[in-house]
C-alpha positions in Angstrom: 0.0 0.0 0.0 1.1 3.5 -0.8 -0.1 6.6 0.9 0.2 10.8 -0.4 -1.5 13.8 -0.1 -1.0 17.2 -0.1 -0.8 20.0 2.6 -3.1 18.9 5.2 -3.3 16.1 3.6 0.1 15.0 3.2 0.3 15.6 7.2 -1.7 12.8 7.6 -0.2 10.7 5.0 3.2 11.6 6.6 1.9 10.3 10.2 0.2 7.2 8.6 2.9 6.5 7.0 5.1 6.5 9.7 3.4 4.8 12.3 1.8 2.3 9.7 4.1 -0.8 8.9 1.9 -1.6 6.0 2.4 1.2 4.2 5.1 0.2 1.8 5.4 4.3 0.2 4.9 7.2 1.9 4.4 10.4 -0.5 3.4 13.5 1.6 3.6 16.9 -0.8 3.6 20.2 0.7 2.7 19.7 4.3 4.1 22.8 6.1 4.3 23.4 9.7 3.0 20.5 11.8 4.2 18.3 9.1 7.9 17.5 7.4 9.5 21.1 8.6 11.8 20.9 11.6 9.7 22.2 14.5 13.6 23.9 15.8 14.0 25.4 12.2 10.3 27.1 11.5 10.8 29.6 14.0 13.9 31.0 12.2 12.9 30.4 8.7 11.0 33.8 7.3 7.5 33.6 6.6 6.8 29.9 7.7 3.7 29.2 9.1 4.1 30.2 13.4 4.5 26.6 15.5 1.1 28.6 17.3 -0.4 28.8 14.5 -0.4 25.4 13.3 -0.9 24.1 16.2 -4.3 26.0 17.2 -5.6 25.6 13.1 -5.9 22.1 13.0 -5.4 19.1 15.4 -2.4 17.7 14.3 -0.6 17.8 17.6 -1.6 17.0 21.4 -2.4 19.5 24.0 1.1 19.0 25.9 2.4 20.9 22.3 1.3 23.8 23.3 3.5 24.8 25.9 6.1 24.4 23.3 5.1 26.4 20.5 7.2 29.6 21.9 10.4 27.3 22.5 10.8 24.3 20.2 13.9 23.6 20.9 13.4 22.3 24.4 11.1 19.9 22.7 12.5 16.2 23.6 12.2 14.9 19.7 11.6 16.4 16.2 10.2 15.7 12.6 13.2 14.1 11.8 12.6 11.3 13.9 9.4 10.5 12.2 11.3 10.1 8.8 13.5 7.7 10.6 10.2 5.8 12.0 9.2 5.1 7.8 12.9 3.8 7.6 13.3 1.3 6.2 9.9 1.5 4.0 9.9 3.9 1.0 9.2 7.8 1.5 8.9 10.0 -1.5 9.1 13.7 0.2 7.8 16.2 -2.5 8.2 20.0 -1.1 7.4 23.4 -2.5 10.3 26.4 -2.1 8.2 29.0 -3.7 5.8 29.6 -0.8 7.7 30.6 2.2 4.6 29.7 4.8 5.3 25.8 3.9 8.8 26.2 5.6 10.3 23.9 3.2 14.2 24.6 3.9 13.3 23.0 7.8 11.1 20.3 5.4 14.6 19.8 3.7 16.8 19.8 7.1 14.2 17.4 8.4 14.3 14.8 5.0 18.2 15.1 5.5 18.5 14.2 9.1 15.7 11.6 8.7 18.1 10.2 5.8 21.1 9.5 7.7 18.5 6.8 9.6 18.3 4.8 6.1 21.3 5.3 5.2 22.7 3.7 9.1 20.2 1.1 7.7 21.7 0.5 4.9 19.0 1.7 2.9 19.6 5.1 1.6 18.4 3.9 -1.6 14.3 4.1 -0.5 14.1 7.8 0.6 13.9 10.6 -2.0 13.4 14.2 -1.7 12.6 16.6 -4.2 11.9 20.6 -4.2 13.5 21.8 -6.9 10.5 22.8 -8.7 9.5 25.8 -11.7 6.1 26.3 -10.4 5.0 27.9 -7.2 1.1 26.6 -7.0 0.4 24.8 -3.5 -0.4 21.3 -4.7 -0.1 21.5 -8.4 0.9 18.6 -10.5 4.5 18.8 -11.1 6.3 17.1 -14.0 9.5 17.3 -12.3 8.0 15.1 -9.8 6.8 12.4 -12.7 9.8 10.2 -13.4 11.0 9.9 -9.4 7.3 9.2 -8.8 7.0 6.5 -11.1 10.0 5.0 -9.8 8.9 4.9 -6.6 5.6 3.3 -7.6 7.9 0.6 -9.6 10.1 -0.5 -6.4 8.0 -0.2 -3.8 4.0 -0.7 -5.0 4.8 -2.7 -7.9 8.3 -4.5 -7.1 9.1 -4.4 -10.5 11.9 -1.7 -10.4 15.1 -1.1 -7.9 15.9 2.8 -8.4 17.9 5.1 -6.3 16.6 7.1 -4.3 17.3 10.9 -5.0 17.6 14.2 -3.7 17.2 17.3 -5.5 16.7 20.3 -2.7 16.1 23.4 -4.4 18.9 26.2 -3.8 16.3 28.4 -2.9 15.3 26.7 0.4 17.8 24.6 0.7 18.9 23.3 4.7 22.2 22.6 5.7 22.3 19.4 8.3 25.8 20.3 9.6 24.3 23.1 11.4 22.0 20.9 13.4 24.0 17.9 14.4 27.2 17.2 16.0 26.9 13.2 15.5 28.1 11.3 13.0 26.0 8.5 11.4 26.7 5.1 12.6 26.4 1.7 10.2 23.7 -0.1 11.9 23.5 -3.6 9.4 25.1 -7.0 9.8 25.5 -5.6 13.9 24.1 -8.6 16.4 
């Protein structure tokens, strides 16, 4: 089974996914705030939708969130962690850099730290990223989204493909892991 959507949407597909082992591909689009975006990185990322915000519009996130909303970064976990909880499964993260609100350079920061989990796995190969995109519509088609798309499909829905996973972060929103971690990944396979 796959699972997408877009915006509010793709905030549900991206908790479904994650906490769903049956879910084989995960495809949020656009979620925003609440969703993909590092809650530490909204706050300093101009024009992103407020952590208060999202959380009093819809009810993505528990009442105990709300005492955090001013101070993320006391916050114990982060939206990285629930791309490492879809590891090793597919996830096919499609982002838009054109509308600041969606806070898609901590939605890129977020898909990279959540990468270094597959790739400790051994599976870097099953999570793509892609937000280098022409058009600026919230939850347009995209053709730059086609061909990664249909790979995706083909390895993980129909098992008749094996392709790379990719990442293509637009320079316009583009994140920079270094600046949130002081770890190095480890190599988690063929470990008792």
């Amino acid at each position: 089974m796959g699972v997408t959507g877009c915006s509010r949407y793709g905030k549900g597909a991206f908790a479904v996914g994650a906490f769903d082992q049956r879910i084989a591909l995960t495809m949020p689009i656009e979620s925003g705030t609440a969703g993909l975006p590092v809650y530490r990185g909204v706050p300093g990322e101009g024009g992103a939708q407020p952590l208060s915000r999202a959380y009093s519009e819809q009810p993505w996130l528990g009442d105990a969130f709300g005492s955090f909303t001013g101070d993320p970064a006391t916050l114990p976990v982060d939206t990285h962690e629930i791309v490492a909880m879809v590891a090793p499964r597919g996830l096919f993260i499609m982002e838009n850099p054109h509308i600041d609100w969606l806070g898609a350079r901590s939605g890129s920061v977020a898909a990279l730290g959540g990468a270094e989990v597959y790739k400790a796995l051994g599976a870097e190969s099953n999570i793509s990223y892609w937000s280098d995109i022409q058009d600026g519509n919230h939850c347009a088609v995209r053709s730059e989204w086609k061909a990664p798309l249909q790979q995706n499909i083909r390895k993980f829905l129909l098992r008749t493909g094996n392709d790379p996973g990719v990442f293509r972060v637009s320079g316009k929103k583009a994140g920079n892991l270094a600046e949130w971690r002081n770890w190095q990944t480890p190599i988690l396979t063929g470990q008792p």
